[in-house]
C-alpha angles and dihedrals in degrees: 000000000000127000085195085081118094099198101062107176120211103274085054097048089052082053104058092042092058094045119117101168100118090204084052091045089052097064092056087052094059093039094060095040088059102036076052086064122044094045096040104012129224100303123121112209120213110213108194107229114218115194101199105168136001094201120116140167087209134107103196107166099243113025128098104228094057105147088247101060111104095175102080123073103242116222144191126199116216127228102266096037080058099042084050091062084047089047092052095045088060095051097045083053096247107149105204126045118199124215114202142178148155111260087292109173085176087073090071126215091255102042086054090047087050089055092049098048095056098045090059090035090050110029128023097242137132113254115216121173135198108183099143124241116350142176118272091243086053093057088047101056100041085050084058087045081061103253110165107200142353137210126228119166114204084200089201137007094211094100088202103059089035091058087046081060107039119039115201130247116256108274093004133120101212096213109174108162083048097055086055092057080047093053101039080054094058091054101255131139099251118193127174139168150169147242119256102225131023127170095264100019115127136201087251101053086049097052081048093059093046085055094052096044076075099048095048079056082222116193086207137034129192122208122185141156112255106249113170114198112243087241094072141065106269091036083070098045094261090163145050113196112218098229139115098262091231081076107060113108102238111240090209130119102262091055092052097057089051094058083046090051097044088040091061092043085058105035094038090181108039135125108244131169146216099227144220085242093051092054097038081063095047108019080175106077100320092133092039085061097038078057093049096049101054110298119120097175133073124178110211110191122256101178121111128282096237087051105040105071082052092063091079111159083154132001135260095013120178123275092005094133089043122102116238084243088056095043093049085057099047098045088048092055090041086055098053097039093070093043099260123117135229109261125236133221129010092315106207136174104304103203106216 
């Protein structure tokens, strides 16, 4: 079995998931590192992460902001606090700025267009945004407005455990894998994702969701640990999956470099990042090995600091009680530390 290949089939990909020999590891490391680089190079982009409201409709079974949680302050950022995080992306020579949210109906269609509109009209940034599911009408405008790419994580493909996490709303089809088509028809940059771990997820779903990464034809993938908050559901052991436990899909960090590294052998030309989870689970050099497995984006966090520690989808993540200014110091050392450089520019999908 060869990491070197780029078309891994299915039974490869569970393989490789179920593998545990280090020597063996070792060689999909090194194929992702170098399929990483001949298809995106060896910069690293910076894509600036603004939390601009915790508030959700949503009940999903492990994340903070699920509409039932009283125990966390909600929040909504205004237009300038939000335009001064664009504006110091920009002078810090990030080229993306990402706008996220609970499920927050309360942000309207037009006030997020507005937005939009006066961060491309006023910096030269990439707009992304990650608001949840949202009417078709809603995408369209805010691609007008000039948004460049959004990020919807389909978390799983196994309808039936996605359907255990995330209840839907009264009288909607939560369709996830059909809004990115939608999106992707609109012109967007969709990217989209999955957790590595939840309580009922087996090696065989996972290999499942790498294979069809390559199917959605996805310009970005996200890759995190599942953490669940203590405040939900599944945070308080709500659910026992009826499965052999030789079955369940680990949510620790070694497994989800696997998934990083198999997900860049599928999709050569993607956008994929070292993420905050990773590095909440190892604050060490998490992100640094995430980088050397296949990823070529990181995210530091530009939201306030009196609004930041409020956004808990899960507790205790890492660099929450860091400034943007701190964090754009520390990912640029950690970047150069492993031999990479920080990207320029917008940095989107480059088809090769």
């Amino acid at each position: 079995m060869s990491a070197a290949a780029e078309g891994l089939d299915r039974a490869a990909i569970l393989a490789w998931l179920r593998e545990d020999d280090p020597a063996r590891l070792e060689s999909l490391w090194a194929a992702a590192d170098e399929t990483r680089r001949r298809h995106v190079g060896d910069e690293v982009h910076l894509r600036g992460l603004i939390e601009i409201s915790n508030y959700c409709v949503r009940a999903c079974g492990y994340c903070g902001l699920r509409a039932q949680n009283r125990e966390i302050e909600r929040y909504r950022m205004s237009a300038e606090e939000i335009l001064v995080c664009a504006h110091d992306a920009e002078d810090w020579g990030w080229g993306t700025v990402v706008l996220q949210s609970g499920e927050d109906y309360g942000l309207s269609t037009g006030w997020i267009a507005d937005i939009v509109r006066r961060i491309k009209a006023e910096t030269d940034l990439a707009v992304t945004l990650s608001l949840g599911e949202r009417p078709d009408e809603d995408l369209a405008a805010w691609r007008e407005a000039g948004a460049d790419r959004y990020l919807l994580r389909f978390e799983t493909s196994d309808d039936e455990l996605y359907r255990r996490i995330h209840p839907g709303l009264p009288g909607r089809l939560s369709d996830r894998i059909a809004m990115l088509r939608t999106l992707q028809g609109l012109g967007y940059e969709a990217g989209s994702g999955i957790m590595v771990g939840i309580p009922g997820q087996s090696y065989d779903s996972v290999a499942g969701d790498i294979d069809l990464f390559r199917g959605l034809d996805l310009d970005m993938i996200g890759i995190g640990p599942y953490i669940s908050h203590p405040s939900t559901p599944l945070g308080v052991g709500g659910w026992t999956p009826e499965m052999p436990p030789e079955e369940q899909v680990p949510g620790d960090e070694l497994m989800v470099y696997k998934v990083v590294a198999l997900a860049r052998l599928v999709c050569p030309d993607a956008n994929i990042p070292s993420t905050t989870a990773l590095a909440t689970i190892n604050r060490v050099d998490g992100r640094e090995q995430g980088l050397q497995r296949g990823a070529n984006i990181v995210m530091p966090n530009l939201t306030p600091p009196e609004y930041r520690e409020k956004y808990e989808i899960y507790p205790d993540k890492a660099c929450v009680n860091e400034t943007a200014e701190m964090c754009r110091g520390c990912l640029t050392g950690r970047i150069e530390s492993i031999g990479r450089v920080v990207g320029t520019g917008p940095g989107g999908r480059r088809r090769t």
